[in-house]
Structure formats: C-alpha cells, structure tokens
N, CA, C and O atoms as a MOPAC input file, in Angstrom:
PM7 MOZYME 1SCF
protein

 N    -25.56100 1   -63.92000 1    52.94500 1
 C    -26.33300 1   -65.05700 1    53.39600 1
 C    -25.62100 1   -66.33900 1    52.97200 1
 O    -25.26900 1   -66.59900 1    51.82200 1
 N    -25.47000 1   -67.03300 1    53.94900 1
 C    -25.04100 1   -68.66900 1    53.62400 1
 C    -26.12300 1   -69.65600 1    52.87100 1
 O    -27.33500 1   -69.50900 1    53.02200 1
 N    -25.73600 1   -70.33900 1    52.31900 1
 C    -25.93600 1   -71.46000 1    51.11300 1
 C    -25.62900 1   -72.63400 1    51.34400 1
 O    -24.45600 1   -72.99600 1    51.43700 1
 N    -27.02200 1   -73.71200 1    51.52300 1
 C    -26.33400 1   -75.16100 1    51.87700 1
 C    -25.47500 1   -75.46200 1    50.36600 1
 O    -24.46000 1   -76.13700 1    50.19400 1
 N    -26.04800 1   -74.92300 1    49.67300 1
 C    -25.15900 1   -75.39200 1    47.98600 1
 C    -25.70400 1   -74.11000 1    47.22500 1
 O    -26.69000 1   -73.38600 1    47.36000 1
 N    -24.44700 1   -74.16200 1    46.23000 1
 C    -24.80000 1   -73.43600 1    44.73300 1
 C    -26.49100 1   -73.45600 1    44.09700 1
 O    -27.06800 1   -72.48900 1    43.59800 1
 N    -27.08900 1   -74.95000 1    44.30200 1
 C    -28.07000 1   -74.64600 1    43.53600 1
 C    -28.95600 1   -73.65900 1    44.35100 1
 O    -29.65200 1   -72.90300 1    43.67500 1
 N    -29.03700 1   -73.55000 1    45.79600 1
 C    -29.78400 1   -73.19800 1    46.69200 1
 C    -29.57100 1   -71.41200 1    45.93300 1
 O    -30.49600 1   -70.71000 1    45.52500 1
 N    -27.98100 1   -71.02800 1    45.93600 1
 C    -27.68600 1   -69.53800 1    45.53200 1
 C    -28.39100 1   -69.02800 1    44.65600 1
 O    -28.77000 1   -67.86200 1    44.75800 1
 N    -28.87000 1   -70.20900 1    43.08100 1
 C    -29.17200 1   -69.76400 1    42.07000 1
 C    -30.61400 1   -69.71500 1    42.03100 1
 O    -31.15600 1   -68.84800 1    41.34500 1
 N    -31.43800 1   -70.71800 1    42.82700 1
 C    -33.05100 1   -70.47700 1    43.09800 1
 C    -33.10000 1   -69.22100 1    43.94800 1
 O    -34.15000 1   -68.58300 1    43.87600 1
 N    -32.21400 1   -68.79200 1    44.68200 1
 C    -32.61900 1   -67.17300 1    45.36500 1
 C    -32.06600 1   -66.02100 1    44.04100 1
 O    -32.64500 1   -64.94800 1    43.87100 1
 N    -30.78000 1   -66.49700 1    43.11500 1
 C    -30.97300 1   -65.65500 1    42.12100 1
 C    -32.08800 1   -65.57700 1    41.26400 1
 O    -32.32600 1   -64.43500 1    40.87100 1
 N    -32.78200 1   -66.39800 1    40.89300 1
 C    -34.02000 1   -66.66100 1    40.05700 1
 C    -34.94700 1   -65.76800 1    40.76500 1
 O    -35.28400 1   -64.77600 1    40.11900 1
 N    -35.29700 1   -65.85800 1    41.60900 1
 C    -36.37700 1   -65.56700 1    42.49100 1
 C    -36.16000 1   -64.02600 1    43.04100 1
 O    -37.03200 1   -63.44600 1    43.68800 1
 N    -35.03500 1   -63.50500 1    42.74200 1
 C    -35.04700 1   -62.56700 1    42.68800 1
 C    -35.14900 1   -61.71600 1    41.67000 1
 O    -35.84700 1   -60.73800 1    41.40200 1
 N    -34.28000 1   -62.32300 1    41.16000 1
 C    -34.69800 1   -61.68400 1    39.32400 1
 C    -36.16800 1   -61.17100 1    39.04300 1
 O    -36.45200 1   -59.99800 1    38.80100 1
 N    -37.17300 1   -62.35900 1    39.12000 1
 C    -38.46500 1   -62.52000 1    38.80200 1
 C    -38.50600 1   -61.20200 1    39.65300 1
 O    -38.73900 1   -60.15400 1    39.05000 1
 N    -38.28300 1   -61.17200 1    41.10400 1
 C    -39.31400 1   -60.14800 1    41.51300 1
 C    -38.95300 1   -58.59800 1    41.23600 1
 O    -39.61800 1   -57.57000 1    41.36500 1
 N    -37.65100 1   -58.83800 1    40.80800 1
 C    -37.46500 1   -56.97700 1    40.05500 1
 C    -37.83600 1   -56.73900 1    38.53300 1
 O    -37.96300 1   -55.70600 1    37.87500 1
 N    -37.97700 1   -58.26400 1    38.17600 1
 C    -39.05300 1   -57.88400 1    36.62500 1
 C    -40.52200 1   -57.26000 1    36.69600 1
 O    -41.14100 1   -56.44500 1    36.01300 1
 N    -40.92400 1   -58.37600 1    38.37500 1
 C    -42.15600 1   -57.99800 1    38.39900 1
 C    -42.51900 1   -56.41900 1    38.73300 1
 O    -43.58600 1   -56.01900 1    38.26700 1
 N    -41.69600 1   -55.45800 1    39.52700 1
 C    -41.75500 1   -54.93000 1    40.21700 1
 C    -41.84800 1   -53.74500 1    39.06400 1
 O    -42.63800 1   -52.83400 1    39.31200 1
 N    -41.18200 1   -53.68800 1    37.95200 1
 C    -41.43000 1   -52.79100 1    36.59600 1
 C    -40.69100 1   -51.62700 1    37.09500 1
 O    -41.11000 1   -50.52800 1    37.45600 1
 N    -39.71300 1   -52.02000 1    37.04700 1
 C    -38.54600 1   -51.19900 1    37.49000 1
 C    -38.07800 1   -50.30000 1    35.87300 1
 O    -37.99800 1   -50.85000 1    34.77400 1
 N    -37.82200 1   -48.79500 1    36.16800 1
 C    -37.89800 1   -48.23300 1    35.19300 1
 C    -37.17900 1   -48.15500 1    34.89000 1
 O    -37.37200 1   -47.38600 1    33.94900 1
 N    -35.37800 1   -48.56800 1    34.91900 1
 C    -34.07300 1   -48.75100 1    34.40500 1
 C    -34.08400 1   -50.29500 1    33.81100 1
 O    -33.36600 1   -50.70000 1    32.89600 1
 N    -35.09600 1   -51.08400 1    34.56800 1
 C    -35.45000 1   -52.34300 1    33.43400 1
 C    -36.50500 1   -52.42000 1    32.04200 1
 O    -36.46900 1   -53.14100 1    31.04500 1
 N    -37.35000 1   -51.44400 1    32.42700 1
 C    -38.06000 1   -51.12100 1    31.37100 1
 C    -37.56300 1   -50.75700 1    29.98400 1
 O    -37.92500 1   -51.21800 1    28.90100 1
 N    -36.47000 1   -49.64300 1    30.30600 1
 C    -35.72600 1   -49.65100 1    28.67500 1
 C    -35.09500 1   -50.68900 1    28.23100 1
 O    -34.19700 1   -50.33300 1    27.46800 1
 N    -35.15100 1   -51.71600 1    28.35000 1
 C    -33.68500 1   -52.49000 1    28.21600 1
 C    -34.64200 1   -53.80500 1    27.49000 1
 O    -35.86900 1   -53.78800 1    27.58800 1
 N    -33.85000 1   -55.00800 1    26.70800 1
 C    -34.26200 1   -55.39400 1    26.31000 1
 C    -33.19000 1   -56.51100 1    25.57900 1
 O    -32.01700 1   -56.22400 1    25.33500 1
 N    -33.84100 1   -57.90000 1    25.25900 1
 C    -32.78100 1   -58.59200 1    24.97400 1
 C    -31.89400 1   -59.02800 1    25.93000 1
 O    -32.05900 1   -59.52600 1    27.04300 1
 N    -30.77200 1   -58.70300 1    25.18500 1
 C    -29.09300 1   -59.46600 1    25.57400 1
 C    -28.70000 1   -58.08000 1    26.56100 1
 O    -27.89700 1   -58.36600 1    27.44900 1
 N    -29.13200 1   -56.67300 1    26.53800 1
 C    -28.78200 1   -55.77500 1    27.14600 1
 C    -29.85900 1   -56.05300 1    29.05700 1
 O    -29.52700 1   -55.98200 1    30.24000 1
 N    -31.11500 1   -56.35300 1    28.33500 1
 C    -31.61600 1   -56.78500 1    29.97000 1
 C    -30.98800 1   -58.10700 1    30.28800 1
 O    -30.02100 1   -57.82400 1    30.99500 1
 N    -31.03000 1   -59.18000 1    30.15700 1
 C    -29.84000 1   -60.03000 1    30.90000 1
 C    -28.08500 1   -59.79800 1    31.28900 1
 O    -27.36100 1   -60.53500 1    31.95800 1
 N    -27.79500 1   -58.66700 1    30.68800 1
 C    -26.29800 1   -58.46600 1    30.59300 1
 C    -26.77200 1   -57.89200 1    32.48600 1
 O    -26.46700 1   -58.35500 1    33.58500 1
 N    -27.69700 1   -56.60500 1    32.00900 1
 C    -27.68400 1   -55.93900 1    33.56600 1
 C    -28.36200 1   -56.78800 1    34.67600 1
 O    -28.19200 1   -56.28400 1    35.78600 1
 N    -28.89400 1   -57.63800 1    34.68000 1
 C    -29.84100 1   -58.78100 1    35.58900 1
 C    -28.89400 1   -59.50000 1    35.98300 1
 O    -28.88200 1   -59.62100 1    37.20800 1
 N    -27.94400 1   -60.12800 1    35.34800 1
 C    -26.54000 1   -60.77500 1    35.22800 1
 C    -25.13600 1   -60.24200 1    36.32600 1
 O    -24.42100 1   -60.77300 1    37.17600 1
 N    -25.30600 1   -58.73400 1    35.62300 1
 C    -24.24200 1   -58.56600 1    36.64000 1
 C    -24.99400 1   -57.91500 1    38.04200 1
 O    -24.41000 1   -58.12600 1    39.10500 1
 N    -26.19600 1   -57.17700 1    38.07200 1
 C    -26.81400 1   -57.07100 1    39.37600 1
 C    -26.68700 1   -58.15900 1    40.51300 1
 O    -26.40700 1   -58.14000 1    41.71200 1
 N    -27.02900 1   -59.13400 1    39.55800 1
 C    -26.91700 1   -60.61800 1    40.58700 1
 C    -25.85900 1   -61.32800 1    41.13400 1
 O    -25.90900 1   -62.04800 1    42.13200 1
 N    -24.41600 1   -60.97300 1    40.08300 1
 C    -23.44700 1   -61.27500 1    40.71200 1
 C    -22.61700 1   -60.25200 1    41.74600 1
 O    -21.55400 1   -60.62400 1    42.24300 1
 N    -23.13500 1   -59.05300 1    42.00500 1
 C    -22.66100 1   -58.19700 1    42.71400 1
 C    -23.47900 1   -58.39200 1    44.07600 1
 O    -22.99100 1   -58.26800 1    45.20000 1
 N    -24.72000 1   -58.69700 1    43.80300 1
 C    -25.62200 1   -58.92100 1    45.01500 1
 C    -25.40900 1   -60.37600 1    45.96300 1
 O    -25.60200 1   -60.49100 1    47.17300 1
 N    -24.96100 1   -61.39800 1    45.01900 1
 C    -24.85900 1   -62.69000 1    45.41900 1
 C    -23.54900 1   -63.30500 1    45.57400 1
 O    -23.32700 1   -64.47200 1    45.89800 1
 N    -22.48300 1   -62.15200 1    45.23700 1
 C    -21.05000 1   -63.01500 1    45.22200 1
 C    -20.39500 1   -61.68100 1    45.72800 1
 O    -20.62600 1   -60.54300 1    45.31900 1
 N    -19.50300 1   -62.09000 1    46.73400 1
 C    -18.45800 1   -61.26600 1    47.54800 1
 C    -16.96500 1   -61.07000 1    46.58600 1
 O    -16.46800 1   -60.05000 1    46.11000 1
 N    -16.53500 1   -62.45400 1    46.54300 1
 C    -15.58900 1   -62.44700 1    45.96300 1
 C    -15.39600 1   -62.56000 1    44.47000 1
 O    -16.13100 1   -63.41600 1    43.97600 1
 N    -14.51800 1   -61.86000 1    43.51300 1
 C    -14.71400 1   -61.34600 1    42.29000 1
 C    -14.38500 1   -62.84400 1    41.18300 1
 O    -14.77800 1   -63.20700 1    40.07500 1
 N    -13.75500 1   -63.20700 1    41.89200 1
 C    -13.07100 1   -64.74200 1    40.97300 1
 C    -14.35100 1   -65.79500 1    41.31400 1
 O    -14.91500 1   -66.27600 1    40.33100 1
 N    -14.70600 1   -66.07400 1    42.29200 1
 C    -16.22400 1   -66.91000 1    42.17500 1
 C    -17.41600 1   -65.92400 1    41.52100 1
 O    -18.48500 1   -66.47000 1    41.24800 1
 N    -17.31800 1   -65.00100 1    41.35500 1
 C    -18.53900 1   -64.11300 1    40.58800 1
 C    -17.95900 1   -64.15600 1    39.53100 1
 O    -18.97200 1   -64.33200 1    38.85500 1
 N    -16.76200 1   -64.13700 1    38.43700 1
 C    -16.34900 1   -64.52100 1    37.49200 1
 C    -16.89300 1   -66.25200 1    36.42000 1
 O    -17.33300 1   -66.66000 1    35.34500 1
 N    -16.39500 1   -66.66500 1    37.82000 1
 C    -16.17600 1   -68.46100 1    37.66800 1
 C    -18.29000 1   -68.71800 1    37.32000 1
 O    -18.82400 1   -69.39300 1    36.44000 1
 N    -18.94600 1   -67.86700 1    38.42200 1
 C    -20.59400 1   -68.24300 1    38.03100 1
 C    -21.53000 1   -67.42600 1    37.03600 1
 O    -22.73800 1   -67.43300 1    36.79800 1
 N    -20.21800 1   -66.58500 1    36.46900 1
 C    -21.23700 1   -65.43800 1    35.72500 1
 C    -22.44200 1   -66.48600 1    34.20800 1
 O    -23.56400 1   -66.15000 1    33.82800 1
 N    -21.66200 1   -67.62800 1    33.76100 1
 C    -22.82000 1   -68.93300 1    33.23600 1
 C    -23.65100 1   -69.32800 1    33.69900 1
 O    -24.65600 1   -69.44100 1    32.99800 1
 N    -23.70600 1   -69.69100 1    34.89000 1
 C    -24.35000 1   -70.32200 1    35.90800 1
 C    -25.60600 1   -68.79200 1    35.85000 1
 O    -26.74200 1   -68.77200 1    35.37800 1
 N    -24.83200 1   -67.69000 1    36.51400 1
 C    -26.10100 1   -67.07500 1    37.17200 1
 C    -26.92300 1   -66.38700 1    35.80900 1
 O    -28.08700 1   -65.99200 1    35.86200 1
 N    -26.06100 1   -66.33900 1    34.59800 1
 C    -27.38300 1   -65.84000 1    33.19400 1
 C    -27.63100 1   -66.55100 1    33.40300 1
 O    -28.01000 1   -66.29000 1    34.54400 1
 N    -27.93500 1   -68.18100 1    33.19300 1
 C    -28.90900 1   -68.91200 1    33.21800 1
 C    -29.78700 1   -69.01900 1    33.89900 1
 O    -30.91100 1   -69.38200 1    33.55200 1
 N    -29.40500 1   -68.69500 1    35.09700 1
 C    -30.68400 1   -68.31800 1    35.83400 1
 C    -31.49200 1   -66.75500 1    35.56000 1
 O    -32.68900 1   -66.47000 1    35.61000 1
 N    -30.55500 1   -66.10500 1    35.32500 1
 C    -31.37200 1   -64.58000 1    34.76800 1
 C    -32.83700 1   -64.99400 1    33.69600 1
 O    -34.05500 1   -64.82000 1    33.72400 1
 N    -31.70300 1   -65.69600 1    32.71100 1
 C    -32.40000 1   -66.60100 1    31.55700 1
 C    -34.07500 1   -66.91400 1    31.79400 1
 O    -35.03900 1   -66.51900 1    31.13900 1
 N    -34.02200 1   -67.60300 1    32.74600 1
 C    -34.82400 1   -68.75900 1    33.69800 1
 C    -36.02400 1   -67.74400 1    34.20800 1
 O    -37.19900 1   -67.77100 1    33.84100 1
 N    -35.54600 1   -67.04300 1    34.94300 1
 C    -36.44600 1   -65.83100 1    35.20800 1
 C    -37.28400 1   -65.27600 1    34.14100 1
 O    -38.47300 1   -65.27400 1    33.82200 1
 N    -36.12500 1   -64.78800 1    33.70700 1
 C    -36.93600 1   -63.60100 1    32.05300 1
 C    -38.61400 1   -64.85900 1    31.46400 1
 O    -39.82300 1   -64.63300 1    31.50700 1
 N    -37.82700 1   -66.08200 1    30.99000 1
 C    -38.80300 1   -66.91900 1    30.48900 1
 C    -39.86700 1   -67.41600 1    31.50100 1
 O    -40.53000 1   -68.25300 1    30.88900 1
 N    -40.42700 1   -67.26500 1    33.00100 1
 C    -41.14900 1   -67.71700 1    33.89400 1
 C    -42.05600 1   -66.18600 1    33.85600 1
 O    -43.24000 1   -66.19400 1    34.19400 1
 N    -41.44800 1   -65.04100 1    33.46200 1
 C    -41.83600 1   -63.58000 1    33.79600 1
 C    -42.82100 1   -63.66800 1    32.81200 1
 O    -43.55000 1   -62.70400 1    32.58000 1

C-alpha cells in the first residue's frame, strides 16, 4: 500500500499493532517486555517495508510506534 508520508506508514503501524494486541493472539500472549516489542517490531517491518535497507533505516521509528501501541493497549 502507498503512503502520502512516513507518518501516515507509522499510524497504520500503530493501528495495527493495537489490533493484534487486541485480538489476544496466543504467540503474543507468552511474550512480554522487550521480547513482545522485539516481535511486534519486526512483524511490522516485514509487513510494512519491502525493501530491507528502509526496514533497517525505520526499525526506531517503527518500535516507537510498537511502543505507542503497547501503552494505548
């Protein structure tokens, strides 16, 4: 999916996040901490970035939004 901008990418990462927290997903259920954002983190950059050097370059960008999520959840 196209993106008028980055921030637009990271409110659909947020918003997705939230809804596989909500959803009580049972490979998220064990997890916890720095280990549930590590996997929320890279889920999102595999889901939201094609190319490996811009999924590198936003992996800050998109924990913070993982971040963002976890604390709204």
């Amino acid at each position: 999916m196209q993106y008028a901008n980055e921030q637009d990418r990271y409110d659909a990462i947020r918003a997705s996040t939230l809804a596989k927290l909500q959803s009580r997903r049972a490979d998220l259920a064990v997890l916890e901490g720095e280990a549930l954002v590590r996997k929320l983190t890279e889920e999102a950059l595999a889901e939201y970035y094609t190319d490996q050097i811009a999924a590198n370059y936003a992996w800050d960008y998109v924990e913070r939004e993982v971040r963002r999520a976890l604390d709204e959840a």
